[in-house]
VOGU-3710 file (C-alpha; in Angstrom, 3 decimals, decimal comma):
1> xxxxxxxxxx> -46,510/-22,244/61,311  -49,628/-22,014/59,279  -50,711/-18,884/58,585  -54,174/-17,551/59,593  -56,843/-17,225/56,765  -56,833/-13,272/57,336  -53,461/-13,351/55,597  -55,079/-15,328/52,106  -56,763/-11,854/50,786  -53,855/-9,302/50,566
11> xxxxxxxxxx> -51,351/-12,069/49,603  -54,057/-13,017/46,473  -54,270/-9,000/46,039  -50,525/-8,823/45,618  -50,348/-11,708/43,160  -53,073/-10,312/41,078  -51,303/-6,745/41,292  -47,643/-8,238/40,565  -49,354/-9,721/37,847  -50,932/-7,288/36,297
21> xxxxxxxxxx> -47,839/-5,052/36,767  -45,893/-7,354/35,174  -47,810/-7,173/32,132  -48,227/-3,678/31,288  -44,839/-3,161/31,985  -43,591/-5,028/28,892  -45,385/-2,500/26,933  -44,626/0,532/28,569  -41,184/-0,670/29,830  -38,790/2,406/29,381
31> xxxxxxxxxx> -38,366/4,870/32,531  -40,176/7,575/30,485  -43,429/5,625/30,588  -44,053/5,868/26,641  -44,328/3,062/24,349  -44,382/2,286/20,706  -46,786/-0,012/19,444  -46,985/-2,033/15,949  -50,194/-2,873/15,001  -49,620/-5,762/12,682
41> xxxxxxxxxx> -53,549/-6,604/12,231  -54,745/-5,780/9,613  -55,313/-9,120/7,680  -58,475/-9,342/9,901  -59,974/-6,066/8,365  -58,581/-6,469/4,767  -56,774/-9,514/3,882  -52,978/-9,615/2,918  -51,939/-5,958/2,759  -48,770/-5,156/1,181
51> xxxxxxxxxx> -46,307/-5,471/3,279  -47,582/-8,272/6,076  -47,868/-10,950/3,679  -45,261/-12,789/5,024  -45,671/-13,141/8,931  -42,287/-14,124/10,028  -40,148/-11,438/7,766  -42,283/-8,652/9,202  -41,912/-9,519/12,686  -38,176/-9,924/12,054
61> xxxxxxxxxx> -38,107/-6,627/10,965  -40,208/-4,985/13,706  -39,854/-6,745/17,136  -36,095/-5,335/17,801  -37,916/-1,376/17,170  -41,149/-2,192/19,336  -42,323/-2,354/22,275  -45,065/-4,179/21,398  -46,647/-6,028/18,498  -50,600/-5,859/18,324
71> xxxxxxxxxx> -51,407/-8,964/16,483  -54,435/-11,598/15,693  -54,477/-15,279/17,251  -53,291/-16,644/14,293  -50,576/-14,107/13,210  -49,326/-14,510/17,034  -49,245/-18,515/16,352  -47,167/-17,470/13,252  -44,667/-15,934/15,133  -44,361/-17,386/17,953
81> xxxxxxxxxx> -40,750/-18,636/17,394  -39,468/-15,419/17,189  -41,563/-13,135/19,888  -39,124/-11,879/22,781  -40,214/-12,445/26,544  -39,516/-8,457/27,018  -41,714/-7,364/24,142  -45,463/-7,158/24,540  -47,550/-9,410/23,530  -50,877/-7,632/22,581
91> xxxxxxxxxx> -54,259/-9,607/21,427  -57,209/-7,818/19,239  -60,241/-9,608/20,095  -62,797/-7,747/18,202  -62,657/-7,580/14,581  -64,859/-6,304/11,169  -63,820/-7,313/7,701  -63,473/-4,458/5,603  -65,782/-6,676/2,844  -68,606/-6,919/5,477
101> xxxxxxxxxx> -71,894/-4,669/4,122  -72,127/-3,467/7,596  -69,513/-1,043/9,469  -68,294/0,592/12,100  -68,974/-2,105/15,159  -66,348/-4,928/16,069  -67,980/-8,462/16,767  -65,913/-9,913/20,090  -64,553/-13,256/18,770  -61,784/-14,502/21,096
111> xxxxxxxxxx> -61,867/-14,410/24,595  -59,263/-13,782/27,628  -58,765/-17,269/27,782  -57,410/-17,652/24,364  -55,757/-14,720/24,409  -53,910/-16,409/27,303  -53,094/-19,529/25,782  -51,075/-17,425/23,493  -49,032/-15,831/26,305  -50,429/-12,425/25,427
121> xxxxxxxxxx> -49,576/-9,569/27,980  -52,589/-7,053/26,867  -56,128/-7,288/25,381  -57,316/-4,446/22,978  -60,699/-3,862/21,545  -62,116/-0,916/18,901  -65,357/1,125/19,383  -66,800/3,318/16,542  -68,360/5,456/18,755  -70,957/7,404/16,937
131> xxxxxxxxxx> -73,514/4,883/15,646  -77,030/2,443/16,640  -74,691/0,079/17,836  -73,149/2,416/20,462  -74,792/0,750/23,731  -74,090/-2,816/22,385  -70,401/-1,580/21,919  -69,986/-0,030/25,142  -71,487/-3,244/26,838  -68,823/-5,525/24,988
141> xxxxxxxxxx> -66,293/-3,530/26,151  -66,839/-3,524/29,913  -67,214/-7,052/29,589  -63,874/-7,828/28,426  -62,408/-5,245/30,585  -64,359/-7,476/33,450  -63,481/-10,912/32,355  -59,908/-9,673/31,622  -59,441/-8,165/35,411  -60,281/-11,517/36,810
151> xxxxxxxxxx> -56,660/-12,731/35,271  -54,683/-9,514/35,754  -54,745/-8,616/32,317  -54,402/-5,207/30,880  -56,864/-4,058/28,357  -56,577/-1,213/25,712  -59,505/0,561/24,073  -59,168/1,917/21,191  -61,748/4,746/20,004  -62,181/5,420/16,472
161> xxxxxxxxxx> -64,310/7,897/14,385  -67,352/6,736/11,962  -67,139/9,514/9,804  -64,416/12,985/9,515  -67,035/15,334/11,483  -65,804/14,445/14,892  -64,531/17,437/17,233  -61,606/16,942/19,534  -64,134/17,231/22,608  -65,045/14,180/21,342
171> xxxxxxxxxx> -61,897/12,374/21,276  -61,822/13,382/24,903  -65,088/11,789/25,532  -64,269/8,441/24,036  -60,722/8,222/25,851  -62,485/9,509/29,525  -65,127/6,796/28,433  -62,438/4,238/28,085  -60,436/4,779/31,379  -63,809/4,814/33,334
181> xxxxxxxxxx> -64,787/1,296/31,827  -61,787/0,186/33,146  -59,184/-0,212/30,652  -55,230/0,420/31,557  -54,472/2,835/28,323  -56,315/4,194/25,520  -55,407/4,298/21,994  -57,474/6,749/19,777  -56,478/9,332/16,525  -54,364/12,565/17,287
191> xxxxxxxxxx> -56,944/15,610/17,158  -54,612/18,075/15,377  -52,888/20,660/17,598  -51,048/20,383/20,761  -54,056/22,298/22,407  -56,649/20,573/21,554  -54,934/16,929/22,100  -54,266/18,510/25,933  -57,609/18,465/26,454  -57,628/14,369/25,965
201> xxxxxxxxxx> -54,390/13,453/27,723  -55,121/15,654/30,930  -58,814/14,443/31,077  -57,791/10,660/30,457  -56,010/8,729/33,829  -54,238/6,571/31,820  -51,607/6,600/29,337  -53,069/7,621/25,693  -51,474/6,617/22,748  -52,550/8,167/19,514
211> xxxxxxxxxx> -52,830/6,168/16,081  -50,626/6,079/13,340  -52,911/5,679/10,810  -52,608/5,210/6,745  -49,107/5,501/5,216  -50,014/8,899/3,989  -48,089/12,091/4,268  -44,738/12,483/4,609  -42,123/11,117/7,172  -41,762/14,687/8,469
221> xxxxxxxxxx> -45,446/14,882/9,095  -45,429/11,047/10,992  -42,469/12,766/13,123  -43,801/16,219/13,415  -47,025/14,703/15,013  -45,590/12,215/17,271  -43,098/14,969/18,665  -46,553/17,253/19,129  -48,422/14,742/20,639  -45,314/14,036/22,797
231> xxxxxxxxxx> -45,363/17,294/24,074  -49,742/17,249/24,722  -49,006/14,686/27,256  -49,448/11,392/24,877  -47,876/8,064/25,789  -46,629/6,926/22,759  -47,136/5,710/19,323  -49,335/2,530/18,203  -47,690/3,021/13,804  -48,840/-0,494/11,602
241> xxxxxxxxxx> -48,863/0,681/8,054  -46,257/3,406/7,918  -43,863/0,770/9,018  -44,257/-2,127/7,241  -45,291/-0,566/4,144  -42,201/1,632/4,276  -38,899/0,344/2,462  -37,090/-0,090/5,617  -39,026/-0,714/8,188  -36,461/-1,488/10,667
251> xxxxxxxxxx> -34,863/2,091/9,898  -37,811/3,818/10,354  -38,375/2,045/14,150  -35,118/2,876/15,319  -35,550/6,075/14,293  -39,009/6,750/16,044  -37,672/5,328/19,227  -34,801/7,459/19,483  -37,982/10,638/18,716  -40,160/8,856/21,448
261> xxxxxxxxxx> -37,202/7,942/23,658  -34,481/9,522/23,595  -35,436/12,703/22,782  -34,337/13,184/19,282  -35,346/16,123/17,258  -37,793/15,981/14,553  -35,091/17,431/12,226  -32,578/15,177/13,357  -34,488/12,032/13,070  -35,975/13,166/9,246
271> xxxxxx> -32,595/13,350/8,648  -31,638/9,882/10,209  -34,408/8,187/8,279  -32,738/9,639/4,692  -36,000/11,613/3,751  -36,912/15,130/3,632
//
């Protein structure tokens, strides 16, 4: 019996939502709904880091502590050989280089399409909110939240200072901003204190997940903050340069997931990583 064409909406309504579902659950596929990322990036912004120089080793020694590698087009062509099906695949698809003259907005340069031909699960995109370029930013972002919705792909803003003189009023701006554009989880700096980062996770309807930032500080301040912003409601941990620019980068995953997961204290995991 053929069925009627009243049927051809919902079923197409369920694909698209199995679809989507599918996707964001490789990154945020543990029961407690947090996730660690691992930005691996950078050699868009500035080149070959320390540390990421050699695609393939990295990626060895991250994937089996992730949940999700955030990678370029060509890095994810790199390592394509050794990328799990249950790990997350997730595409940048704005970038600046760090040796442009001008800063602080991201030029869109792939689209969902390509980001598709690579098998990836999740889109993400940076705004520098705070700047002339502000309306042109927002704009790019709802369109790739748009054209990304049309294949049931998840998209991640990420919301980033210009300068140190932001409040953390404003880091729940930019994450509300986010979520009402469209996207399916936010990624944007810790603000300091469990109170204030409150404030963003209980205003934001999707999962935040707070930056990792430079490999500065010590591991009990990377663990301190994660358990904090644990505790404020945050979904996780998106950590790039204190991995792989740490001696054991593998160590240092396991270790963080057992803090994000498992409920490890911060004491107990500064311990587990052998440093003080």
């Amino acid at each position: 019996m053929i069925q009627s064409d009243t049927t051809q909406p919902s079923m197409l309504s369920a694909t698209i939502q199995s679809g989507l579902l599918r996707r964001m659950r490789r990154l945020f596929r543990h029961a407690d709904g947090r996730a660690i990322l691992v930005p691996i990036d950078h050699g868009l912004y500035s080149g070959p880091l320390p540390g990421i120089e050699d695609p393939l080793r990295i990626a060895r020694a991250t994937i089996p502590g992730a949940d999700g590698l955030l990678v370029s087009p060509g890095f994810a062509r790199a390592i394509a050989t050794e990328m799990p099906s249950d790990r997350a695949l997730v595409m940048r698809v704005g970038a600046i280089n760090d040796l442009s003259p001008i800063q602080g907005y991201e030029a869109v340069y792939a689209s969902v399409d390509l980001a598709l031909r690579f098998d990836a699960d999740w889109l993400v995109h940076t705004l520098y909110i705070g700047g002339e370029r502000d309306a042109e930013a927002i704009r790019n972002a709802g369109e790739i939240v748009e054209a990304a919705d049309r294949y049931s792909v998840p998209v991640i803003l990420e919301f980033l200072p210009r300068d140190d003189g932001w409040l953390p009023k404003q880091v729940a701006a930019w994450a509300r901003l986010g979520a009402e554009l469209g996207a399916q989880a936010i990624k944007t700096i810790y603000t300091g204190s469990a109170e204030s980062f409150v404030e963003v996770t209980a205003g934001c309807p999707v999962p935040v997940i707070i930056a990792g930032g430079p490999a500065v500080g010590t591991v009990f301040d990377l663990l301190n903050t994660v358990e904090v912003a644990l505790e404020a409601g945050g979904a996780g941990l998106a950590i790039g340069r204190r991995v792989w620019q740490s001696h054991d980068p593998a160590r240092l995953l396991q270790v963080l997931g057992r803090l994000i997961h498992g409920r490890m204290t911060v004491e107990a995991a500064v311990e587990a990583v052998g440093a003080a």
